[in-house]
N, C-alpha and C positions, 0 to 999 in steps of 0.2 A: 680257298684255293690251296689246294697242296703244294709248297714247293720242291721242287728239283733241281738239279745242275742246268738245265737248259735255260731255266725261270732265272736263275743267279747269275748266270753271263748275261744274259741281257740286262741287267738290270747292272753291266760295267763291273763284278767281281770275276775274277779269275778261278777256274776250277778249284786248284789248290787253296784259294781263300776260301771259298762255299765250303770245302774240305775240312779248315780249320774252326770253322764256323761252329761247324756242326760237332768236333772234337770238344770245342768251348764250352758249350754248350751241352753238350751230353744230348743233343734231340735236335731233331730240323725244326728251324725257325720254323714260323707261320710268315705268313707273306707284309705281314706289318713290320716286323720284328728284321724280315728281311732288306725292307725300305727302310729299317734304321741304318745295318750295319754297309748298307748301298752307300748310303751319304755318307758314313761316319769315316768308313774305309777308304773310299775312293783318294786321286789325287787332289782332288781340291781343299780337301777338310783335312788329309790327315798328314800330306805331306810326306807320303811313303819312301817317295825316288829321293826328295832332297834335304829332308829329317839328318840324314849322316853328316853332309857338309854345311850345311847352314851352320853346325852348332862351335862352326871352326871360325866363322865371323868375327870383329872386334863389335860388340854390343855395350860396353860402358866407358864411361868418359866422365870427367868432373860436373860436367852439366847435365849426365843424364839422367830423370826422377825414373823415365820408365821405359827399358826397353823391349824388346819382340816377347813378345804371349799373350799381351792383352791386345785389345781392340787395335792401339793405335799408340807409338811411340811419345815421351813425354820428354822435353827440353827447358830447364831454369832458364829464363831472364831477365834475372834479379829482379828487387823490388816486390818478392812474393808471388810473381809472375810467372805462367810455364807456356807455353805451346805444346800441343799436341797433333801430331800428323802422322799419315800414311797415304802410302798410295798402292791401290791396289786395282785387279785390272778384269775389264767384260768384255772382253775378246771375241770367244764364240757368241754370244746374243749379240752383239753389236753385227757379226756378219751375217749371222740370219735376219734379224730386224733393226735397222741402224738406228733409229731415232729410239725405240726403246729400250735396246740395248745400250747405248748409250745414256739417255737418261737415268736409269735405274742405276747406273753403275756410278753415276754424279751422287746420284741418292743413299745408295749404300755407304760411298765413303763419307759424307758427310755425316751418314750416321754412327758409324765405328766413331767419329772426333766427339759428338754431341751425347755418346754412351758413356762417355770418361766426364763427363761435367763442363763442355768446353762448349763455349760458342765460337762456331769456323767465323773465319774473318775472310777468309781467300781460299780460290779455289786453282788448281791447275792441271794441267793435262796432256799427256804423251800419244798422239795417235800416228798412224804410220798405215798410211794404202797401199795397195798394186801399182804397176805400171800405170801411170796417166794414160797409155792408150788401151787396157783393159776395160771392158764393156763395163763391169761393175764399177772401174772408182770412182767416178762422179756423183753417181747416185749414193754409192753409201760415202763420200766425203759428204755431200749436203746432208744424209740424213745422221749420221753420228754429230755434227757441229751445231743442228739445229735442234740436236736432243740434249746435247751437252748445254747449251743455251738456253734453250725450254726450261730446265730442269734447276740449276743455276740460276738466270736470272729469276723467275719466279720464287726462287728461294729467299730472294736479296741478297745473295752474295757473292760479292767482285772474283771476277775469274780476270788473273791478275799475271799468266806467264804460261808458256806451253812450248808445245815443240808439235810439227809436222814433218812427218818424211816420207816419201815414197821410194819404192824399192819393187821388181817383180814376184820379190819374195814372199810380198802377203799379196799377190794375187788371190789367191785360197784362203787368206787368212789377215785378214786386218786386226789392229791389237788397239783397243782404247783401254789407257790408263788414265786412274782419275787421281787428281791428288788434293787433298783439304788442309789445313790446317786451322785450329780452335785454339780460342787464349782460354784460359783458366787457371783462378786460382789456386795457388801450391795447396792450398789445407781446402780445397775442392773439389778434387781429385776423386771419381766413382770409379770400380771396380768392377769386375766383369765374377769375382770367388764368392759364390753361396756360402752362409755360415750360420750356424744357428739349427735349432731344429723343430719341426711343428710351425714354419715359418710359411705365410702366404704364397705365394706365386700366382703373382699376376700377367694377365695379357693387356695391354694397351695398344691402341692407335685404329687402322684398320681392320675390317672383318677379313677372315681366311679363305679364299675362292683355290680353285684350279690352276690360275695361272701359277708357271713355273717352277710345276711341280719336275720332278729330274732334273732341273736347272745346273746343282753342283756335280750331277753326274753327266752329265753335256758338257762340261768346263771340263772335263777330263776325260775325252774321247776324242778320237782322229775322225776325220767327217769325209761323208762319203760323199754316192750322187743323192743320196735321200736327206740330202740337208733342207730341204723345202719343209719335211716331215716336222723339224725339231721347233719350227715354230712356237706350236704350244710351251716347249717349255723356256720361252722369256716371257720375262716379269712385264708388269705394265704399270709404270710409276703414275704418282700424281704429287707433282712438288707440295700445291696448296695445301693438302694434308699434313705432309710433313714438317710444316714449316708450323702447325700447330702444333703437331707432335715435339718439335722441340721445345717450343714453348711452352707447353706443360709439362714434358721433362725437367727443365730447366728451374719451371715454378716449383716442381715437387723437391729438387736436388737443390731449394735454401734451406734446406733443415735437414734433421737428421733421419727421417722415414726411410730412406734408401740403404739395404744393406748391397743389395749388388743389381747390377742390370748389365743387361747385354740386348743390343738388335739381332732381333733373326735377318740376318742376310744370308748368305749357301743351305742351304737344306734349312732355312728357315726352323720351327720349332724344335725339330731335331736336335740340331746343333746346336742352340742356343741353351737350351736346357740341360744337355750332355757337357756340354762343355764349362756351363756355371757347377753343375752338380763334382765334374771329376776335379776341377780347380778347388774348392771346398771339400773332398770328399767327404761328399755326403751321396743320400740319396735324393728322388725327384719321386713324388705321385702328381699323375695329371689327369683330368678326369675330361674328354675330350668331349662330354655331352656340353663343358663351359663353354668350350672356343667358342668364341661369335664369328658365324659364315655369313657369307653372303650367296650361297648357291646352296640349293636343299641337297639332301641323300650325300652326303661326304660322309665318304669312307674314313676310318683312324688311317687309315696308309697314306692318304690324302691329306687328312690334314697336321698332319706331322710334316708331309715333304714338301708341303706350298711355300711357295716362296713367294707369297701376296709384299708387295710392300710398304712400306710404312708402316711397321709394330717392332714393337718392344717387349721385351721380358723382363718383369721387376721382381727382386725378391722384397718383399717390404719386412719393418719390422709389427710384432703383433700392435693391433690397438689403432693403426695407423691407416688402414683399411678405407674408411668414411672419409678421412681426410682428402686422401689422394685421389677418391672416387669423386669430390666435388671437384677438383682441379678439371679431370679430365673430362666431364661434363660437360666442366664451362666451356671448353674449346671445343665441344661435338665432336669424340673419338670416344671408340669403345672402351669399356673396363670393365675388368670380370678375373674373378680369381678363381683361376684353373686347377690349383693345386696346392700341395705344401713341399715343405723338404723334409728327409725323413732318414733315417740311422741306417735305413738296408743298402745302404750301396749301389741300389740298383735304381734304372729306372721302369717304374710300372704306369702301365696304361691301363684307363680303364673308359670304357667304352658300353653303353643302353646299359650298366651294368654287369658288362663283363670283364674280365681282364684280359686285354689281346694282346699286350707284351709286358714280359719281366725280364731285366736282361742286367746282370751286371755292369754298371758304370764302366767299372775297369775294360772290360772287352771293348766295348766301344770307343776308349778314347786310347787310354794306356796302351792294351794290345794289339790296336792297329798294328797293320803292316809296316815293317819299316825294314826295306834293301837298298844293299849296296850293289851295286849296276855296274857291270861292269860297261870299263869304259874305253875311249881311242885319244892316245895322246896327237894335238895338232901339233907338226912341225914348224918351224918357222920358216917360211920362204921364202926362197932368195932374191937379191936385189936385184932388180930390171938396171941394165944399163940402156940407157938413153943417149942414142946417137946423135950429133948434135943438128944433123939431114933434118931429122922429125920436127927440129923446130922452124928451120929456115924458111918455110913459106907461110909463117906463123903471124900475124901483128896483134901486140898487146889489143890494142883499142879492140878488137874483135872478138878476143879471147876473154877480156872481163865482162863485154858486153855480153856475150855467151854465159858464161857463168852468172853472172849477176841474174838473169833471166831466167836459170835452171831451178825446174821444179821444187830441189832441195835448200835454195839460197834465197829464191824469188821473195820478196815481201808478203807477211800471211795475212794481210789488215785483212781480204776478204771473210777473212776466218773470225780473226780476234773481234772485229766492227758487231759480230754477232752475240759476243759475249758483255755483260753489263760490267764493266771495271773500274765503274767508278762509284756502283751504289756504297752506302755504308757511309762515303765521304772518307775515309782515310788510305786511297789509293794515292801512295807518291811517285810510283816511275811503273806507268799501266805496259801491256804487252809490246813486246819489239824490241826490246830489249838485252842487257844482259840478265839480270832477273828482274822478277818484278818484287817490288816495295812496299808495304802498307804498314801505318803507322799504327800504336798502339795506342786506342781513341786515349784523349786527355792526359799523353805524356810526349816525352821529347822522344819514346823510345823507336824504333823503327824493326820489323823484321824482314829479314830479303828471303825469295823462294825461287827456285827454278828446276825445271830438269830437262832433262839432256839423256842419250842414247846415242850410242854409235857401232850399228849394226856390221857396217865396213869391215871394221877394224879387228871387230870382234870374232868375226866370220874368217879374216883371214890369219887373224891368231890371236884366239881367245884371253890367253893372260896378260897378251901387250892390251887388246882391248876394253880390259875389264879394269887395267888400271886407269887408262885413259880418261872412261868417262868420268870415274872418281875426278879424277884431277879437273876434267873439264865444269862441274861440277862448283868444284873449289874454287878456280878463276871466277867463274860466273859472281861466286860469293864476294871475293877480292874485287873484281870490278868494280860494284855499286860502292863499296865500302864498307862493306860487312865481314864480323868475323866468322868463319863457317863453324857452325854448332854441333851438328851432325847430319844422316841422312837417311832416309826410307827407300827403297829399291824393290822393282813388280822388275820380277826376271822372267821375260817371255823367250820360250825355246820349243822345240822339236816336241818328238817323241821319245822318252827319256833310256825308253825299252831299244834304241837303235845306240852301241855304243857312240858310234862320233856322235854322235846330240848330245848323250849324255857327258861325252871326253867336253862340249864345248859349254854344257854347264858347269863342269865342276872348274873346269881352266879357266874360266872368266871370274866362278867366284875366287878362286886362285888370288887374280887379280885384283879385284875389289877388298879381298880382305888386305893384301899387303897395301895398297894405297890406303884406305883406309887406318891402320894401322900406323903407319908413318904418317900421314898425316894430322892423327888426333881428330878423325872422322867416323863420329859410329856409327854404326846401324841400326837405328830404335825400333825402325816396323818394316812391315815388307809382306811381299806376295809371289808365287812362284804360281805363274802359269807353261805347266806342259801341255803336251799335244797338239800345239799349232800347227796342225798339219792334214793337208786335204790329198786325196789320194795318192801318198806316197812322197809328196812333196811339203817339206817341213819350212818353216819360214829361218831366215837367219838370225843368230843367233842374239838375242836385241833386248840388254840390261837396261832398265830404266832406274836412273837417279835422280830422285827429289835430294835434292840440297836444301838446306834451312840453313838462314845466319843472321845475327846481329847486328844493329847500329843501333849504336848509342844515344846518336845525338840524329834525328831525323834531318837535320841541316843540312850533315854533310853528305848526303846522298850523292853519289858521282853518275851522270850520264855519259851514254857514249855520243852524243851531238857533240861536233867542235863548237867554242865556244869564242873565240876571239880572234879577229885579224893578226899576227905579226905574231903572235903565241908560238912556241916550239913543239914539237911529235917526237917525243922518243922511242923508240921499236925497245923494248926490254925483253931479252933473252938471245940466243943467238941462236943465227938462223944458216941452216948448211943446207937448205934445197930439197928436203924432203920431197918425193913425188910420188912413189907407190901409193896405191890405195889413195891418194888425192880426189878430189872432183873434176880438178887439172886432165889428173891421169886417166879417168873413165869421160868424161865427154870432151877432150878435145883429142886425145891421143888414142881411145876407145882400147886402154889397159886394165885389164882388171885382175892382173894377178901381182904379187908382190908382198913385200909386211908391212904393215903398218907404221908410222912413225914411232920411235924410241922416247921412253916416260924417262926420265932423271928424278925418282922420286925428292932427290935430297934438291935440287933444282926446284921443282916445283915447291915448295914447301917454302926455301928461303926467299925467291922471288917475290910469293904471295906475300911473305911476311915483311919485304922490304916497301911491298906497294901499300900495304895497308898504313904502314908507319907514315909516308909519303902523304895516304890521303888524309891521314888524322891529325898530320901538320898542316894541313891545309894547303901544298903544293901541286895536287894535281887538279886540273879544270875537269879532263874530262878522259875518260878511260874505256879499253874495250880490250877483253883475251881475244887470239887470233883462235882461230878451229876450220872450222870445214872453208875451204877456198882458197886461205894464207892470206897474207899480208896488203895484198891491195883489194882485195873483197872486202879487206877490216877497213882500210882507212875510207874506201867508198860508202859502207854502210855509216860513218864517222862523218864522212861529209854529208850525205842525204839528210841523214837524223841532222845536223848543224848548219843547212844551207849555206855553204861553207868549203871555197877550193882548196887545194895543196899544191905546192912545189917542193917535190920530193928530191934529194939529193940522193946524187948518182950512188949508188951503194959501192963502201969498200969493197973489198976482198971478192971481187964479184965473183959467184960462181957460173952465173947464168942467168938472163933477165927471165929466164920464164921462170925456173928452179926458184931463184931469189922472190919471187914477188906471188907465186898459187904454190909454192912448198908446202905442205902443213905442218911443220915441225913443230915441236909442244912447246908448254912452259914458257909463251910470249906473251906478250900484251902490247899493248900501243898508249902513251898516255900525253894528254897535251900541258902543256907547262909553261909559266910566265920566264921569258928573256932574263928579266933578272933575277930569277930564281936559278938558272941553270949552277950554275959554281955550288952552290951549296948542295943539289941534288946530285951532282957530278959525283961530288966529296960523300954521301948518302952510299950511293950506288957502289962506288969503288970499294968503300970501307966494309959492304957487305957482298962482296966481292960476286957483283951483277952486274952481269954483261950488257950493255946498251949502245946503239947507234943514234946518232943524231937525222932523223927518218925525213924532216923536212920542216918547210914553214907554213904557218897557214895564211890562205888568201883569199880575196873575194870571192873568185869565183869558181875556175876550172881546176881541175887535177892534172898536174903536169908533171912529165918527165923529160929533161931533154933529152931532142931529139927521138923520143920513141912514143910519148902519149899526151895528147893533149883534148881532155876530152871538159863537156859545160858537168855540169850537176845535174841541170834538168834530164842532159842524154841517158845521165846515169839514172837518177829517179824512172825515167820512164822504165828502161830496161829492168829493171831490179822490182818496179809494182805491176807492169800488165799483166804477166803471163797469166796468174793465177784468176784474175779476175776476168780475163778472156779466155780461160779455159772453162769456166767455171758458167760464161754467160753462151756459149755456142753448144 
């Protein structure tokens, strides 16, 4: 096939790139050579739009072994011990095919952790639908959860904390992010940098088919009405496989045979190859008559850009060949050495005996595309005042029942009940949570994981919201008792080519870097999906944060169940009535403009650190950050999780029962405390000059406030578990 400009836009390059292509190059590609620089170029692989700002991130920290480039970020936990994690996200195949798009993207991430030498221990995951009354969200909420599940439990490993939201914003565009994390030994640690020369290249795992091929150039296009068309290119997992595949990775990486590996995930062999080869610079020969297919007559363009899954790329060392090839026998997966590495630079195909591409390394990874976009600064928007009319024919009891009920607050067990979070045996605090917990098998050690997103916030001004979730994040970590370590982040946005999307990329990461930063929060991995966006309509702007943190002593895990009759509730941080951008403010009062709540980074930071101290003297029973609904959402989900009432004291300094009690203002928490403990934590809190109220006591049964709420637990339980499983069963 000859190609042309017409052949090169379709295949997702820009005239001017096809342009530069061919300047590279001194000649037009051939059409293989063009399905390399398709995948290699594209947004998926190379990062063009957000390559300039990412590199303004905080990425190191005392704990970090390994941050953003390779597979998946590396965290010390002493003891010679690391973590490994990322989270990264299948967006488009998830809303063409949900269950395998879905699955697959369980599968890939678990493979970026199990490429570094790590066995995942926990899985998690960020998904976020259309309106509940949209025709699509039911179907694909059931089929993304039962793919995420499929894929996951079949793996045996605990899916351990997540997050669901709804918004009308991915009507057109649903966004599943997947997140892993793998423990591995520090002096264990594999690499993704070819080195060496005359060196093997091998293929393992499954054969190479059709499926998925243009996959990472689908991740990088706005969808049209021909979205039925793109089918073909999702993957079609199959855990079983891969869960040998790790295990004979795992058997091959006790020794020293391995000098580098990487999983083909996006552009599959493409990538994988180009990318060990330009990290080592070196060269790649691949001889594609080796690849093992499982469909006859594949093209080299074919099987370069399949994105089959379950296979690995190993660079081995010589001599070590026969070794490795018994391994992978034993577990029934293919092996077959494709190629070597070699001095020219470049990568060559060679194909029935011909050569159908030679193409400098460097063009393909180095010379990518890389712009700066122009962009649209968001303003900050002004405060709604709230007349005090709007609330007078208002009653709490109504209004939390309302919320508590709403799509975004509602109890997910329908969801989570599908996920296995207790295989493994070392789940200590499973989903529902502030994060979820799992111990480090045969020590005292514990690590905490969560993540969180806040589209809201984000949307209505990106730097307040980008620091947000950071923080919220960090709470979650603080909660359980963990110290937070660092984080990974999949930043799902627009179309980067429209400046405000692009103004609410770079303003959010804005954001995350300064929380981050002040914090002592870094970003070891991450993924950037653009083009969420279906005819013109781009989804909001929606960071996701995998948080990872520490405990020390797995004992002291803190839940948010109350735990004891006659126990005290302190509100820690102070609260001025926040209501913009609320859940308050959009389903009882049907507001939806205003800013976000105000971050105190320096606030955040010492609170955290006052509460940790708190929980590692053993003074707090049981704890929970406030976020979306404020302060009696927190202590209702407190007493649900605790079968367990409150009598709530009238609040000082009132500003307003509704303002005071669904505000969302930041930097809170709620924690329960023994009576005689209070004086010395009084004496704690002042000295660290943290603001706290005395919120109430606990009691058998009901939640009360006088004169204004008096409601059982069971009312509240109901409220807070049907909606979802009655939406889910009509």
């Amino acid at each position: 096939m000859i190609v042309n400009e017409k052949i090169a836009v379709d295949h997702g390059l820009k005239k001017t790139e096809f342009k530069e292509i061919c300047n590279l190059l001194k000649r037009v590609p051939n059409i293989t050579e063009l399905g390399l620089f398709s995948a290699m170029w594209n947004e998926h692989c190379s990062y063009k739009s957000s390559k300039v700002h990412l590199k303004k991130l905080p990425t190191s920290g005392k704990k970090v072994i390994q941050g953003p480039g390779e597979n998946a970020g590396i965290v010390d936990i002493d003891d010679e011990d690391a973590i490994v994690f990322k989270i990264e996200s299948h967006n488009h195949p998830s809303f063409i095919e949900p269950y395998q798009g879905a699955a697959t993207g369980v599968g890939g991430i678990m493979r970026d952790v199990f490429t570094m030498g790590a066995r995942p221990i926990a899985n998690l995951n960020s998904i976020h639908f259309g309106s509940p009354q949209h025709k699509k969200t039911k179907n694909l909420l059931r089929g993304v959860v039962h793919g995420i599940g499929g894929y996951g439990n079949c793996m045996g490993i605990p899916t351990i904390a997540g997050q669901t939201s709804f918004d009308e914003s991915y009507n057109g565009n649903i966004l599943v992010n997947a997140m892993t994390l793998g423990l591995v030994k520090k002096n264990k640690i594999f690499y993704s940098k070819a080195a060496g020369l005359n060196k093997p290249v091998i293929y393992v795992g499954s054969k190479t088919g059709r499926d998925g091929i243009h996959g990472a150039s689908m991740a990088s296009a706005v969808f049209d009405d021909q979205i039925e068309e793109k089918k073909p290119t999702v993957q079609v997992g199959d855990p079983f496989t891969e869960k040998l595949l790790l295990e004979a990775c795992l058997e091959l990486m006790s020794d020293d045979s391995i000098i580098s590996i990487q999983d083909m995930g996006a552009a599959g062999l493409t990538s994988s190859s180009i990318e060990m080869a330009s990290k080592g610079k070196l060269g790649i020969e691949l001889n594609l008559d080796k690849v093992p297919c499982r469909e006859s007559n594949m093209s080299p363009y074919e099987i370069m850009l399949s994105e089959s899954q379950e296979r690995m790329l190993i660079i081995l060392e010589n001599g070590k060949e026969n070794k490795a090839k018994k391994i992978f026998d034993k577990w029934n997966l293919d092996f077959a050495i494709i190629g070597k590495t070699t001095k020219s630079n470049k990568i060559e195909l060679y194909f029935e005996k011909n050569k159908v591409a030679d193409i400098p390394i460097d063009l393909l990874a180095e010379r990518a595309p890389e712009y700066n976009r122009k962009w649209k600064k968001t303003k900050l928007p002004i405060k709604n005042k709230y007349s005090r009319d709007l609330y007078k024919n208002l009653k709490i009891q109504d209004v939390l029942k309302k919320i508590l009920s709403s799509p975004n607050v509602c109890n997910k067990e329908w969801i989570w009940q599908q996920y296995d979070h207790t295989v493994m045996g070392d789940t200590i605090q499973k989903p529902g949570g502030d994060a979820g917990v799992v111990r480090i098998h045969g020590t005292n050690k514990a690590v905490a994981a969560s993540v969180d997103s806040s589209a809201n916030y984000c949307f209505a001004h990106p730097v307040t919201g980008g620091k947000q979730v950071v923080c919220e994040s960090w709470r979650n970590m603080i909660s359980v008792g963990a110290k937070p370590l660092a984080i990974t982040n999949c930043l799902n946005f627009g179309n980067p080519e429209k400046e405000k999307n692009m103004g609410e990329f770079v303003e959010c990461l804005e954001g995350i870097g300064e929380a981050c930063k002040y914090l002592d929060y870094p970003i070891v991995s991450g993924n950037v999906s653009f083009y969420n966006e279906t005819k013109d309509k781009g989804i909001k702007p929606t960071p996701s944060i995998g948080g990872v943190g520490l405990i020390k002593n797995y004992k002291k895990v803190i839940s948010m169940g109350l735990k004891k009759v006659d126990n005290l509730v302190l509100l820690i941080g102070k609260t001025e009535g926040h209501i913009d951008q609320t859940i308050f403010a959009k389903e009882i009062l049907n507001q939806k403009k205003g800013p976000p709540p105000e971050i105190n980074l320096f606030n955040e930071k010492n609170i955290g650190e006052t509460i940790l101290k708190l929980i590692n003297e053993d003074y707090i029973k049981s704890a929970h950050d406030l976020s979306i609904g404020g302060v009696l959402i927190a202590i209702s989900k407190m007493c649900i999780a605790g079968k367990k009432g409150i009598k709530i004291n009238n609040p000082k300094n009132l500003i307003n029962y509704f303002e005071y009690f669904f505000g969302e203002d930041q930097g809170r928490y709620l924690i329960e405390i023994e009576k005689k403990d209070l004086p010395k934590i009084k004496s704690i809190l002042e000295k660290n000059a943290v603001y706290f109220d005395e919120f109430g006591i606990i009691q058998e049964k009901n939640i009360v406030i006088k004169d204004k709420l008096n409601i059982t637990i069971e009312e509240l339980t109901e409220s807070n578990k049907n909606w979802l499983k009655e939406y889910m069963r009509n």
